[in-house]
LOPA-418429 format. One record per residue: residue number from 1; residue in one letter; x, y, z of N, C-alpha, C in turn. Coordinates in steps of 0.02 Angstrom, whole numbers, plus 50000, padded with zeros to 5 digits. Example, Ala and Ser with C-alpha at 12.3 -4.5 7.8 and 13.67 -1.06 7.14 Angstrom:
2
+-----+---------+-------+-------+-------+-------+-------+-------+-------+-------+-------+
| num | residuo |    nX |    nY |    nZ |   caX |   caY |   caZ |    cX |    cY |    cZ |
+-----+---------+-------+-------+-------+-------+-------+-------+-------+-------+-------+
|   1 |       a | 50660 | 49716 | 50390 | 50615 | 49775 | 50390 | 50660 | 49835 | 50390 |
|   2 |       s | 50642 | 49888 | 50354 | 50684 | 49947 | 50357 | 50645 | 50002 | 50394 |
+-----+---------+-------+-------+-------+-------+-------+-------+-------+-------+-------+
//
This chain:
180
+-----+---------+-------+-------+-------+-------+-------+-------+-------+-------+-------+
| num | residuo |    nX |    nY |    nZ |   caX |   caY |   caZ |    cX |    cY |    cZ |
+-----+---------+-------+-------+-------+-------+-------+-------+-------+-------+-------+
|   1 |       x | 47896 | 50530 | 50172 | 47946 | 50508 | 50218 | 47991 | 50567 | 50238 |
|   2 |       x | 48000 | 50572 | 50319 | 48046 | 50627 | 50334 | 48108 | 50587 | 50337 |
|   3 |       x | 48159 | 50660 | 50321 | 48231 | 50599 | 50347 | 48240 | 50613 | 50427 |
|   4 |       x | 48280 | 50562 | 50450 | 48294 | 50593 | 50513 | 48351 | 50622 | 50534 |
|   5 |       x | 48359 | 50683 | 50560 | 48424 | 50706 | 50575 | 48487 | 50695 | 50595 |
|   6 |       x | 48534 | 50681 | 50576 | 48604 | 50674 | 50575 | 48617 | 50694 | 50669 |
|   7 |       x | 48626 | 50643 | 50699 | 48644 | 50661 | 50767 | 48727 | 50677 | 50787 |
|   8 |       x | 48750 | 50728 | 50827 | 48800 | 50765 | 50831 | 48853 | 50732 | 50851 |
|   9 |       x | 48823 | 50665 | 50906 | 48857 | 50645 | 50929 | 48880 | 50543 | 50904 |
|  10 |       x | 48870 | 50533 | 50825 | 48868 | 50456 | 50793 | 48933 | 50460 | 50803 |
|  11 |       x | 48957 | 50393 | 50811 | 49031 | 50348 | 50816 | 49032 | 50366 | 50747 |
|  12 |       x | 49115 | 50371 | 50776 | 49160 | 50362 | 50700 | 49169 | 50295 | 50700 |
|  13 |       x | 49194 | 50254 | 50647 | 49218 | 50202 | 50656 | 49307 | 50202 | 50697 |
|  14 |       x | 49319 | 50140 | 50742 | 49344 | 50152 | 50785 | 49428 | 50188 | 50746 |
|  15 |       x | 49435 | 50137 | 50716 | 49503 | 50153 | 50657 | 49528 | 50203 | 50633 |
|  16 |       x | 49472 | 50260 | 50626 | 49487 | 50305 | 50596 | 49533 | 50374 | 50649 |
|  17 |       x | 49506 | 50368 | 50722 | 49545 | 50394 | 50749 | 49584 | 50363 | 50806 |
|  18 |       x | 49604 | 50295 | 50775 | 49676 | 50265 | 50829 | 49704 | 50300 | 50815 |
|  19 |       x | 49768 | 50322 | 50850 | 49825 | 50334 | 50863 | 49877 | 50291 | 50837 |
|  20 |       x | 49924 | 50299 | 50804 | 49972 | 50237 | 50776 | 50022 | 50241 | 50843 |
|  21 |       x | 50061 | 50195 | 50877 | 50099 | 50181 | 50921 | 50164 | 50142 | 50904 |
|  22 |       x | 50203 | 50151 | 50955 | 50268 | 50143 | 50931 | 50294 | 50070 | 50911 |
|  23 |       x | 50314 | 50056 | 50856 | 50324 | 50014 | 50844 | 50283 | 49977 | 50801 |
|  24 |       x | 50203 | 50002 | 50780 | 50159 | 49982 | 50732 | 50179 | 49998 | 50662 |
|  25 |       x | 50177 | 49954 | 50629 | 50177 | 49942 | 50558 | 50124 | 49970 | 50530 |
|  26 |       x | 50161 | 50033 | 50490 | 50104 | 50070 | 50447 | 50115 | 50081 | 50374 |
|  27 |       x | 50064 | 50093 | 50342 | 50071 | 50082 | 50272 | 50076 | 50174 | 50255 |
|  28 |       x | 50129 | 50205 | 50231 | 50141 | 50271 | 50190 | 50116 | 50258 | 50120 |
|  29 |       x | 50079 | 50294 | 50069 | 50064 | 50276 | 50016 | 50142 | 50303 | 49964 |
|  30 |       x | 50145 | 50341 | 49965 | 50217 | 50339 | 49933 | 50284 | 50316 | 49935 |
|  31 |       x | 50275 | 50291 | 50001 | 50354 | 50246 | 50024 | 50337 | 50162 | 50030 |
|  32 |       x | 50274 | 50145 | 50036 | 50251 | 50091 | 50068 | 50248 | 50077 | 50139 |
|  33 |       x | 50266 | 49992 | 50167 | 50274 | 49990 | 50237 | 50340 | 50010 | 50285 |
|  34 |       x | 50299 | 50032 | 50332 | 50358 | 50084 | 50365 | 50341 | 50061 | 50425 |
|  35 |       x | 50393 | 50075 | 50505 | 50373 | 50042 | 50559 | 50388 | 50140 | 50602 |
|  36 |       x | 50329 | 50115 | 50640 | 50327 | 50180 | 50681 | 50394 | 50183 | 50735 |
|  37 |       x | 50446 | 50238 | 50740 | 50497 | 50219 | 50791 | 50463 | 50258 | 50845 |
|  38 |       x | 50430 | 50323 | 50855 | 50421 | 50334 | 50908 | 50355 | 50401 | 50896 |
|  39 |       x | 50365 | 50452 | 50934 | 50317 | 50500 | 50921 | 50363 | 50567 | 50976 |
|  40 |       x | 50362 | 50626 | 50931 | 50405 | 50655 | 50953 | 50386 | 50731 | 50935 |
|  41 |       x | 50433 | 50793 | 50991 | 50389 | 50843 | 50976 | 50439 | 50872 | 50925 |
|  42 |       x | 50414 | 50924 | 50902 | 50488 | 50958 | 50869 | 50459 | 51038 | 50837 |
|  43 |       x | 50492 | 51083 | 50840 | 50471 | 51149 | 50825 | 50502 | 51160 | 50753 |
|  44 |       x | 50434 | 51194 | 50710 | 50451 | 51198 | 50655 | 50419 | 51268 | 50618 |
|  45 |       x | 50447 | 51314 | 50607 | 50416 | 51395 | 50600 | 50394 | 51407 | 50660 |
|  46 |       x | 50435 | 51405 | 50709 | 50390 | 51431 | 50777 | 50333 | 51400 | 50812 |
|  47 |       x | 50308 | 51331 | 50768 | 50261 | 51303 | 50801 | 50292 | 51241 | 50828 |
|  48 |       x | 50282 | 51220 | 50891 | 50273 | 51139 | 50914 | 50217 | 51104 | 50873 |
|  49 |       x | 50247 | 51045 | 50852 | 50190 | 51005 | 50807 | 50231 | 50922 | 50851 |
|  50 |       x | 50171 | 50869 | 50848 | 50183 | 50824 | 50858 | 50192 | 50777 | 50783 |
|  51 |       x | 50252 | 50738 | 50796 | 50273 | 50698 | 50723 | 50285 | 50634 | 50752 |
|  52 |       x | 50269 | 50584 | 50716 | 50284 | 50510 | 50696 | 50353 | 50511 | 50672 |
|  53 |       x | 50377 | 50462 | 50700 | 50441 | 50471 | 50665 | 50435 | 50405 | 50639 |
|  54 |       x | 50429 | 50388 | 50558 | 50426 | 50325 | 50525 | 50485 | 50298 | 50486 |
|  55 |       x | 50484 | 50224 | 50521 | 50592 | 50214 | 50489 | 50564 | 50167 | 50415 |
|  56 |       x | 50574 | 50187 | 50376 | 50579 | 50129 | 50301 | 50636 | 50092 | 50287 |
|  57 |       x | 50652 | 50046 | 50341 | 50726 | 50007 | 50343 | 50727 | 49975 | 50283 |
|  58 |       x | 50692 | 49964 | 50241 | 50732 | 49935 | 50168 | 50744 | 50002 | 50118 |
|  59 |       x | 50722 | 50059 | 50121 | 50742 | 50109 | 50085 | 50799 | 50153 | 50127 |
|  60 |       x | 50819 | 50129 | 50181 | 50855 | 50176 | 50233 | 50848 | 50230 | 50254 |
|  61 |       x | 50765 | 50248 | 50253 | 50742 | 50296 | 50275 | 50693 | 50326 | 50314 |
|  62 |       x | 50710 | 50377 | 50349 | 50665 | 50389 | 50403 | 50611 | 50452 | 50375 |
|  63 |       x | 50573 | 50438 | 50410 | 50506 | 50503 | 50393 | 50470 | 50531 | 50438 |
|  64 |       x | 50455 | 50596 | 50430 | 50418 | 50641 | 50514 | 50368 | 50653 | 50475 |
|  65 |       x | 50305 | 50636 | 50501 | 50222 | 50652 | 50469 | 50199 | 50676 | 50525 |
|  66 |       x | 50187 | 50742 | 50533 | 50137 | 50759 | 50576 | 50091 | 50733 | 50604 |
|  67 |       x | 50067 | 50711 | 50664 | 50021 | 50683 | 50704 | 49943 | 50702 | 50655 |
|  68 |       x | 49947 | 50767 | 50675 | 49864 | 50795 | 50654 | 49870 | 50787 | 50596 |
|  69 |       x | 49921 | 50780 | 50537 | 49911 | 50771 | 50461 | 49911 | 50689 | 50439 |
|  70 |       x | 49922 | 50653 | 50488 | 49944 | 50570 | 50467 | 49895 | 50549 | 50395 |
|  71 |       x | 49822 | 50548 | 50444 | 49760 | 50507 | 50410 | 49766 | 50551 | 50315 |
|  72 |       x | 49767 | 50601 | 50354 | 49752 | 50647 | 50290 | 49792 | 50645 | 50238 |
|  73 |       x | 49848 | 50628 | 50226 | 49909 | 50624 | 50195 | 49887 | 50522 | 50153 |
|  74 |       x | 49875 | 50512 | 50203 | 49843 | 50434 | 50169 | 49884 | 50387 | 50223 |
|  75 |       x | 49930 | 50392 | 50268 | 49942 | 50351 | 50328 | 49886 | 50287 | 50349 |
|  76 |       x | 49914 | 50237 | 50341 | 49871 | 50191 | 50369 | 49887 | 50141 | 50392 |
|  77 |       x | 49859 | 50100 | 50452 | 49863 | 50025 | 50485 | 49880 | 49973 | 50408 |
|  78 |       x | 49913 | 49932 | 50420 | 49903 | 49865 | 50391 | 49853 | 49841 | 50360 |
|  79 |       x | 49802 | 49809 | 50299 | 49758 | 49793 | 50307 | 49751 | 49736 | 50317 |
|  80 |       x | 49696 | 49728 | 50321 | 49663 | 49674 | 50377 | 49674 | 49591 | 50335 |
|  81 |       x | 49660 | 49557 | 50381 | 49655 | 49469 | 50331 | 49612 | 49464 | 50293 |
|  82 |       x | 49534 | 49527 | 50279 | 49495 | 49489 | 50230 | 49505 | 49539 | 50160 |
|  83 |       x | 49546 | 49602 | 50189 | 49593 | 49653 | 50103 | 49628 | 49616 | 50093 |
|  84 |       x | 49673 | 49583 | 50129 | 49718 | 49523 | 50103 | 49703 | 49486 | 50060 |
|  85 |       x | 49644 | 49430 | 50087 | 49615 | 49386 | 50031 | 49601 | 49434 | 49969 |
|  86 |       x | 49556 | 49474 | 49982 | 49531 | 49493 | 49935 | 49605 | 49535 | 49868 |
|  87 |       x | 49628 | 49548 | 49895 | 49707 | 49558 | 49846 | 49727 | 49502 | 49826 |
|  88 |       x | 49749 | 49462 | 49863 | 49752 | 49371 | 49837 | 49711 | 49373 | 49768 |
|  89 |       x | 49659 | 49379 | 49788 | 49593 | 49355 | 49740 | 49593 | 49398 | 49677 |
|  90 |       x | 49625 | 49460 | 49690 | 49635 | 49512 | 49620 | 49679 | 49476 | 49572 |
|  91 |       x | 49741 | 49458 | 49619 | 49811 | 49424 | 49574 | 49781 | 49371 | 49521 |
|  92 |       x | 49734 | 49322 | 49556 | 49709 | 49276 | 49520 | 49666 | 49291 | 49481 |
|  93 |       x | 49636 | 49367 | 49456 | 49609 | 49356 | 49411 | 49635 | 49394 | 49350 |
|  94 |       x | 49601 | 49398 | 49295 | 49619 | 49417 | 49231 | 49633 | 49458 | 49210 |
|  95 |       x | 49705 | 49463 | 49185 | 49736 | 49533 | 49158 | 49673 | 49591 | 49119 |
|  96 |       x | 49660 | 49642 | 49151 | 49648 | 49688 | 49112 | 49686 | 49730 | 49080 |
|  97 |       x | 49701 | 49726 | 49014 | 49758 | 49786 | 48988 | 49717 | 49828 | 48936 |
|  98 |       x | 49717 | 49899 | 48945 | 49670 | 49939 | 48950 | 49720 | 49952 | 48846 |
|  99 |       x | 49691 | 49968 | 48799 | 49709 | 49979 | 48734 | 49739 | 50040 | 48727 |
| 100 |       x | 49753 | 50085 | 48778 | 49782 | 50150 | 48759 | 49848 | 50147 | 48773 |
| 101 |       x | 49865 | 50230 | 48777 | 49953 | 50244 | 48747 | 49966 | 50209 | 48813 |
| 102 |       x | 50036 | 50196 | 48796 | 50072 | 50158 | 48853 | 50080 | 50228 | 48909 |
| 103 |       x | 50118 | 50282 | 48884 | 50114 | 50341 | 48910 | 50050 | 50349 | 48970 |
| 104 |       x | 49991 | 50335 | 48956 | 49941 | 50357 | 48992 | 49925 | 50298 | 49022 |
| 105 |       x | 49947 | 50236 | 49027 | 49923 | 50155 | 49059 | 49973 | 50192 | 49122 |
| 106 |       x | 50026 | 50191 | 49104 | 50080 | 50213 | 49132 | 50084 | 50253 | 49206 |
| 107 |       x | 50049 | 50292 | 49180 | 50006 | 50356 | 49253 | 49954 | 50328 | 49287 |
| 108 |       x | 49935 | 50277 | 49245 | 49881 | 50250 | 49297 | 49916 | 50213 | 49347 |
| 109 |       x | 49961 | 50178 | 49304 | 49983 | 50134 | 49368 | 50030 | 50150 | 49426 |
| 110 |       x | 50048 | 50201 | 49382 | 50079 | 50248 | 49446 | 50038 | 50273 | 49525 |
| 111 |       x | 49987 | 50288 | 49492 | 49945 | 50300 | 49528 | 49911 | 50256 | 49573 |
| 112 |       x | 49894 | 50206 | 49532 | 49884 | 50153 | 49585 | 49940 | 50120 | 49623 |
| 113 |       x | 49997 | 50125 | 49633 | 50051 | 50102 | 49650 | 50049 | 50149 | 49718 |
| 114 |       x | 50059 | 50230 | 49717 | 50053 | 50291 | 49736 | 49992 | 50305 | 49798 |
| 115 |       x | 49966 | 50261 | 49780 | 49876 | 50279 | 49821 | 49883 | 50249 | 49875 |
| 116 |       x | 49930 | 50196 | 49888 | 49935 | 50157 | 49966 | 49878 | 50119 | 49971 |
| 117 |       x | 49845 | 50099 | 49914 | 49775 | 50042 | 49927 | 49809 | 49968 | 49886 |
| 118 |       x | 49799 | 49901 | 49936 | 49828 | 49831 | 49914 | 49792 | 49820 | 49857 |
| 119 |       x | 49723 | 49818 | 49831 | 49698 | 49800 | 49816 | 49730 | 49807 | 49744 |
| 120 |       x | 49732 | 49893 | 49740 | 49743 | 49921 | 49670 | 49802 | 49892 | 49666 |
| 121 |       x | 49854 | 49902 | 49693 | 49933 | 49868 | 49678 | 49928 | 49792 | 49655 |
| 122 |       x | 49900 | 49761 | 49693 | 49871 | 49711 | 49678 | 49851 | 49704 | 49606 |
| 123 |       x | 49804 | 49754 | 49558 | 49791 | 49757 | 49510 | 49836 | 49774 | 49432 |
| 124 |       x | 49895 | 49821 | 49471 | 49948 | 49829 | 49426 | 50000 | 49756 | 49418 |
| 125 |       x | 50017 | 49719 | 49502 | 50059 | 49684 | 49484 | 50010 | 49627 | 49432 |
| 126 |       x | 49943 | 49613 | 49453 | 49917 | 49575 | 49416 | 49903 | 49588 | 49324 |
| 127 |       x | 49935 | 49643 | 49307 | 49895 | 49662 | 49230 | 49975 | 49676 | 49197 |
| 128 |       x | 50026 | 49679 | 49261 | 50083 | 49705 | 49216 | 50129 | 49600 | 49224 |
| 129 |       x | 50120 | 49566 | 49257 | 50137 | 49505 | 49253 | 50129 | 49473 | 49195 |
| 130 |       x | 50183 | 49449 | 49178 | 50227 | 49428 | 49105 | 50237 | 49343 | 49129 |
| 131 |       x | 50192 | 49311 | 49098 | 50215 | 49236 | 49105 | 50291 | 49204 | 49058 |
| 132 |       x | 50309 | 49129 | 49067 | 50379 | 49133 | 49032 | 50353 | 49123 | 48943 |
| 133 |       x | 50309 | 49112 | 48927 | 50299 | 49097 | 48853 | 50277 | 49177 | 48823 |
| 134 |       x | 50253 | 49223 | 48866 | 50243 | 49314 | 48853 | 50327 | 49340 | 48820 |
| 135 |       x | 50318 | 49386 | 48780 | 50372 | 49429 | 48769 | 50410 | 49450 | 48821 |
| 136 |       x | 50476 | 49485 | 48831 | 50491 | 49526 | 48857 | 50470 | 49585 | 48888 |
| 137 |       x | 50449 | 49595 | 48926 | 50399 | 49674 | 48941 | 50473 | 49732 | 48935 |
| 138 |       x | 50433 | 49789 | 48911 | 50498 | 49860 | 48912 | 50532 | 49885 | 48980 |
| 139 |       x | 50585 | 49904 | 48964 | 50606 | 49933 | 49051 | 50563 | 49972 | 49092 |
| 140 |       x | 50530 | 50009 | 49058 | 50455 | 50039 | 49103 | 50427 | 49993 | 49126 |
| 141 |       x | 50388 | 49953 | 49103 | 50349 | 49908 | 49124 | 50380 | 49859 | 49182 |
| 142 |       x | 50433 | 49854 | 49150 | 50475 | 49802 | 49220 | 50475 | 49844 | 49279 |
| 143 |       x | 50499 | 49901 | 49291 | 50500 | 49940 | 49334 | 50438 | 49955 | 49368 |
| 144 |       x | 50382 | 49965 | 49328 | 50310 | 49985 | 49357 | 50305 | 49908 | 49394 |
| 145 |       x | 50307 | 49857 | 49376 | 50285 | 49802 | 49403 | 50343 | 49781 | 49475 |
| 146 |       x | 50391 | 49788 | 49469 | 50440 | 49776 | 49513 | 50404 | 49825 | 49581 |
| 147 |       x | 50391 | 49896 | 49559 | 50382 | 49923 | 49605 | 50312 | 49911 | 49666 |
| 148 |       x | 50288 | 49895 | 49623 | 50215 | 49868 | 49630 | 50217 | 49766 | 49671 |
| 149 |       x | 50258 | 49742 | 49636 | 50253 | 49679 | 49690 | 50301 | 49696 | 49726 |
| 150 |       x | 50370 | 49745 | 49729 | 50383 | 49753 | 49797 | 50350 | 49796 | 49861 |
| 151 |       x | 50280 | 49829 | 49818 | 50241 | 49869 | 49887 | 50217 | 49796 | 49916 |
| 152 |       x | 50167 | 49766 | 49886 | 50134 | 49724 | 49913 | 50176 | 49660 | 49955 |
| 153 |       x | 50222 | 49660 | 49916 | 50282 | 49626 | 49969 | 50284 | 49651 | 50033 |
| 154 |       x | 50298 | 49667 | 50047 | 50320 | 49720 | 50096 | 50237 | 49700 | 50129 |
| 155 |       x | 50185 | 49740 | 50116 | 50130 | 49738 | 50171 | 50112 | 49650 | 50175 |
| 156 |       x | 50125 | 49610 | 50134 | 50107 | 49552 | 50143 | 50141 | 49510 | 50208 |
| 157 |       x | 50205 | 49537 | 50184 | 50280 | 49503 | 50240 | 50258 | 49548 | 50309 |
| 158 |       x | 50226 | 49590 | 50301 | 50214 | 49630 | 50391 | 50149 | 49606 | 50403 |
| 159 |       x | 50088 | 49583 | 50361 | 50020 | 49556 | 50378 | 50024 | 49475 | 50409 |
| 160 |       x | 50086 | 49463 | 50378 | 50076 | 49372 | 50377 | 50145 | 49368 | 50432 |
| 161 |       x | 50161 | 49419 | 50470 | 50239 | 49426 | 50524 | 50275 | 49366 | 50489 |
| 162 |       x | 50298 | 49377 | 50404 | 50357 | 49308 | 50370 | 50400 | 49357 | 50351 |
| 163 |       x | 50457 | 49325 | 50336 | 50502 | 49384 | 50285 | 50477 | 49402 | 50230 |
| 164 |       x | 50535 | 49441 | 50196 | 50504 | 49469 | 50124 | 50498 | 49418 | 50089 |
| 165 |       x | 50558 | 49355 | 50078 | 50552 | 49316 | 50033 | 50492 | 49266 | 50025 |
| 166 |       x | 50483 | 49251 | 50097 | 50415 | 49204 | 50095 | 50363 | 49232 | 50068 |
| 167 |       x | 50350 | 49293 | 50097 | 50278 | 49342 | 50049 | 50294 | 49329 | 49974 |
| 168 |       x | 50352 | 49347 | 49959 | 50371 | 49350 | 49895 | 50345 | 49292 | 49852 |
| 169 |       x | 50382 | 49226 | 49877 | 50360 | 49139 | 49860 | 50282 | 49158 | 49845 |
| 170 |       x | 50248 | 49170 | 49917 | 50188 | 49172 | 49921 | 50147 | 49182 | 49838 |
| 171 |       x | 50154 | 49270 | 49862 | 50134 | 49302 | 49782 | 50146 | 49287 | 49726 |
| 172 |       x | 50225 | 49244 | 49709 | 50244 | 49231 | 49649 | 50192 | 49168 | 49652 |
| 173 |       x | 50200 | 49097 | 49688 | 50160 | 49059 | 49679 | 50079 | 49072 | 49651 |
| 174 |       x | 50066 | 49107 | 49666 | 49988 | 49125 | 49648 | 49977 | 49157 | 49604 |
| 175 |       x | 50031 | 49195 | 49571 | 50013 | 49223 | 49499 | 50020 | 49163 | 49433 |
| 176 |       x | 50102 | 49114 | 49470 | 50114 | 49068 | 49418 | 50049 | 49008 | 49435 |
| 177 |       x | 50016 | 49015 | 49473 | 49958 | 48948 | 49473 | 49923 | 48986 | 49416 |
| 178 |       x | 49894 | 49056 | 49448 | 49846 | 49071 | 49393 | 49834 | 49066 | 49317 |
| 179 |       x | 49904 | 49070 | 49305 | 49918 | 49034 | 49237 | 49914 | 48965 | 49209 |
| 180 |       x | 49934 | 48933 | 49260 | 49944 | 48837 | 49265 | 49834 | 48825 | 49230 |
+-----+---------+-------+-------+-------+-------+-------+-------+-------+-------+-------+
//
């Protein structure tokens, strides 16, 4: 069997090079959801570069990501209704808590918090969730988890156009069923 050659000219998939526009809701992996205010030029070491200017109105902050660096940096659209479900569907299932140092669980979940993917966040709020008959979790842990259902907050309340609190209801409801 020959292979056949890689042609010069295959589609990307279409997503990968939209353009984000003003006013689209985009996901930053280190800040979370952010709303695009505009697109703007600005000189920086002598170069013109085109920047996004991204507002994070619940952190009160604004952010300039380079046009040509967006994708690359981890910038992304919203995901879609069936990453949704499928994050839904993570919450509901079964704590994995991995037997090592807390220290090193710790970085993971950072990391997955950090990566700008629902799915994984999804996986921290689901493994660090403390039902009412569970212990107390440590101030780390509260914090890792806080941070983590407030990313997914946030992209849920911009996927489902509800406030934060309803996403919030949402998510809380479905972790406390999973338990029921």
């Amino acid at each position: 069997m020959t292979k056949k050659p890689a042609h010069k000219n295959t589609k990307k998939p279409a997503n990968k090079n939209k353009a984000f526009r003003k006013n689209d809701y985009v996901v930053y992996p280190a800040h979370g959801v952010g709303r695009i205010m505009g697109v703007e030029r600005e000189t920086v070491a002598g170069f013109d570069i085109r920047v996004y200017v991204v507002s994070f109105e619940q952190d009160k902050m604004t952010l300039r990501v380079p046009t040509s660096k967006a994708r690359a940096q981890g910038m992304r659209s919203l995901v879609s209704d069936d990453v949704l479900k499928e994050a839904i569907k993570t919450l509901k299932g079964k704590p994995k808590v991995k037997r090592t140092m807390w220290n090193r669980r710790a970085q993971e979940y950072e990391a997955k918090i950090n990566s700008g993917d629902l799915i994984s966040i999804a996986e921290v709020v689901r493994d660090l969730h403390r039902q009412e008959d569970q212990p107390e979790p440590s101030y780390s842990e509260r914090q890792l988890y806080e941070s983590a259902l407030d990313r997914m907050v946030r992209e849920v309340a911009a996927v489902e156009k509800v406030d934060r609190e309803k996403a919030l209801e949402l998510l809380t409801a479905t972790l406390v069923k999973k338990a029921a």
